[in-house]
C-alpha positions as CSV (number, residue, x, y, z in Angstrom):
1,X,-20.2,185.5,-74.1
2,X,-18.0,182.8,-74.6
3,X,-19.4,179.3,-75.8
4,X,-19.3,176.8,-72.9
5,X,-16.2,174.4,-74.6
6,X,-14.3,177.4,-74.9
7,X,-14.3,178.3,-71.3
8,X,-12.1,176.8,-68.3
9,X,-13.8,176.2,-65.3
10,X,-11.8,173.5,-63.4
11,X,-9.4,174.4,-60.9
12,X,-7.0,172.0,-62.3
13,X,-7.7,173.1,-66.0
14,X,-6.5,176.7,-64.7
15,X,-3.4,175.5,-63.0
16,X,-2.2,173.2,-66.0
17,X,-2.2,176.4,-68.4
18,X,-0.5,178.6,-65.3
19,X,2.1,175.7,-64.7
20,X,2.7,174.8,-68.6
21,X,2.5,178.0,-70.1
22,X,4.1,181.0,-71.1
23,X,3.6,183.9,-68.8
24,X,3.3,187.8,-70.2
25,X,2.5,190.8,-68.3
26,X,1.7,194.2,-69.7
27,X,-0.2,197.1,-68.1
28,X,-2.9,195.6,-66.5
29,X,-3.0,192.4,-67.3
30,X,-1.0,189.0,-67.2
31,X,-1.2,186.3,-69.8
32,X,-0.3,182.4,-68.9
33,X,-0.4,180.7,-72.6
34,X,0.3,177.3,-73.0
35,X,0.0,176.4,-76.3
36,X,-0.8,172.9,-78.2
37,X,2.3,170.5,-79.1
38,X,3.2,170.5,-82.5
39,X,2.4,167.5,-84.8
40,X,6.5,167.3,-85.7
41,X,7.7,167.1,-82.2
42,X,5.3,164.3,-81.6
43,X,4.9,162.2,-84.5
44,X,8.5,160.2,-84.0
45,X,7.1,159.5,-80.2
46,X,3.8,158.6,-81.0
47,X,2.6,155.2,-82.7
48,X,-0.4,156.4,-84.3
49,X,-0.3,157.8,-88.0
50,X,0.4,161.8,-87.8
51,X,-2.8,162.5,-89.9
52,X,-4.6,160.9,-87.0
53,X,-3.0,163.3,-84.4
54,X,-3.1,165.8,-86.4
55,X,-7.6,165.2,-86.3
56,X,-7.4,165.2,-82.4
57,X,-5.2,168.5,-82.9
58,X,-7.3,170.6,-85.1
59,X,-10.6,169.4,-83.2
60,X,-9.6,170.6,-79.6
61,X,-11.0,174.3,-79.2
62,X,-9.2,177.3,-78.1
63,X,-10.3,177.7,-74.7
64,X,-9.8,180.9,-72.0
65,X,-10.2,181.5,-68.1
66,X,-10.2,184.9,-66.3
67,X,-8.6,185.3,-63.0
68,X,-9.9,188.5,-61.3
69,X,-9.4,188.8,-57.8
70,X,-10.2,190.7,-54.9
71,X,-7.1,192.9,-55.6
72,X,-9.1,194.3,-58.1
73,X,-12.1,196.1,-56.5
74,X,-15.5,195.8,-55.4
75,X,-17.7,193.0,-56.4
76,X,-19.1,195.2,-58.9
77,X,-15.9,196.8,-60.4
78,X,-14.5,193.0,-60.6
79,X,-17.6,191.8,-62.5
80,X,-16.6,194.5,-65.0
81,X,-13.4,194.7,-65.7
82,X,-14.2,190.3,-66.0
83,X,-16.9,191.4,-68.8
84,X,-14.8,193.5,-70.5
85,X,-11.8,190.9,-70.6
86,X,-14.3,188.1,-71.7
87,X,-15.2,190.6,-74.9
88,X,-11.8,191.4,-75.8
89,X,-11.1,187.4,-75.2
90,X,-13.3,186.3,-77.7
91,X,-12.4,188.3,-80.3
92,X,-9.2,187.3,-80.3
93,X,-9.2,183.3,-79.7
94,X,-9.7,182.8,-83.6
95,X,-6.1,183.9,-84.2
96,X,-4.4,181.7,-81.5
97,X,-3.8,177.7,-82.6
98,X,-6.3,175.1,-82.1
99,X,-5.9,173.8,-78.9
100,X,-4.2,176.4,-77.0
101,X,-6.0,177.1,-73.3
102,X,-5.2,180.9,-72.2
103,X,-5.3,182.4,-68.7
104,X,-5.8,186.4,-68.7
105,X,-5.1,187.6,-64.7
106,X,-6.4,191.3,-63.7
107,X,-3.8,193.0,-62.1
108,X,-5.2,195.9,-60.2
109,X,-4.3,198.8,-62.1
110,X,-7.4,196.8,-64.8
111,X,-10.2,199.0,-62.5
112,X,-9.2,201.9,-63.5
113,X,-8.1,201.0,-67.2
114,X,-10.5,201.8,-69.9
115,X,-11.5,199.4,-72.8
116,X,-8.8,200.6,-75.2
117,X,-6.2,200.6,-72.8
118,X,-7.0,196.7,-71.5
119,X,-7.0,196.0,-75.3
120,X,-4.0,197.2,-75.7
121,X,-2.7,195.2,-73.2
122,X,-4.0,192.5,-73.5
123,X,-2.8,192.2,-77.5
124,X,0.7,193.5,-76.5
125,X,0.4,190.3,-73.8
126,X,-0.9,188.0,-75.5
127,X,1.8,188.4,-79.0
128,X,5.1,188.6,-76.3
129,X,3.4,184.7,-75.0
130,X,3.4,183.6,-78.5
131,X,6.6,184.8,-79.6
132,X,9.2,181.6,-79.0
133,X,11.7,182.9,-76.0
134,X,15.0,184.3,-76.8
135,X,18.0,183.1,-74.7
136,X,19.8,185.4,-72.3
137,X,23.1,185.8,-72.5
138,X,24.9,186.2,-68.8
């Protein structure tokens, strides 16, 4: 289980990391990921002292939501596949920065996915959100 400052619960907390994030899909899952700013790109904007921001910065905890909808399944095969999300969440929030808030949406194809696979996924997701976005070239 995930400790209650670590979790998102508010509608508006959910739509700020959709909105202001990065957004990764693989497999069976989708990751919105919107990380922290940095101290740099701040401090020239920002009266206070940058160790002070940097204080706020390290204190704000990595936190995580779950978006598993009816898509999904059954009450009791959404409760699962949630679970099993939640476990592989936690886990992993030690390696992302301080700060960072990070959405995980089931896709469908998660019911039928075993542990491993949503793993998997979910790793493959979550290190294509962190990586910084390449331009395209038209």
């Amino acid at each position: 289980m995930l400790a209650a400052a670590q979790r998102l619960r508010r509608s508006t907390d959910f739509a700020a990391a959709i909105r202001g994030g990065r957004r990764a899909g693989r497999g069976a899952v989708v990751v919105h990921l919107a990380l922290p700013p940095t101290i740099g790109a701040e401090a020239p904007s920002s009266p206070e002292p940058a160790r002070a921001a940097g204080v706020e910065e390290s204190s704000a905890p990595t936190r995580a939501g779950f978006v598993v909808s009816k898509a999904v399944g059954p009450a009791v095969v959404r409760n699962r596949v949630r679970r099993r999300l939640r476990h592989l969440v936690r886990e992993r929030l030690a390696t992302l920065p301080a700060g960072s808030t990070l959405v995980v949406r089931a896709l469908p194809a998660a019911a039928g996915a075993s542990y491993a696979r949503l793993g998997t996924d979910l790793d493959a997701a979550v290190a294509s959100a962190r990586a910084p976005r390449s331009r395209r070239s038209r």
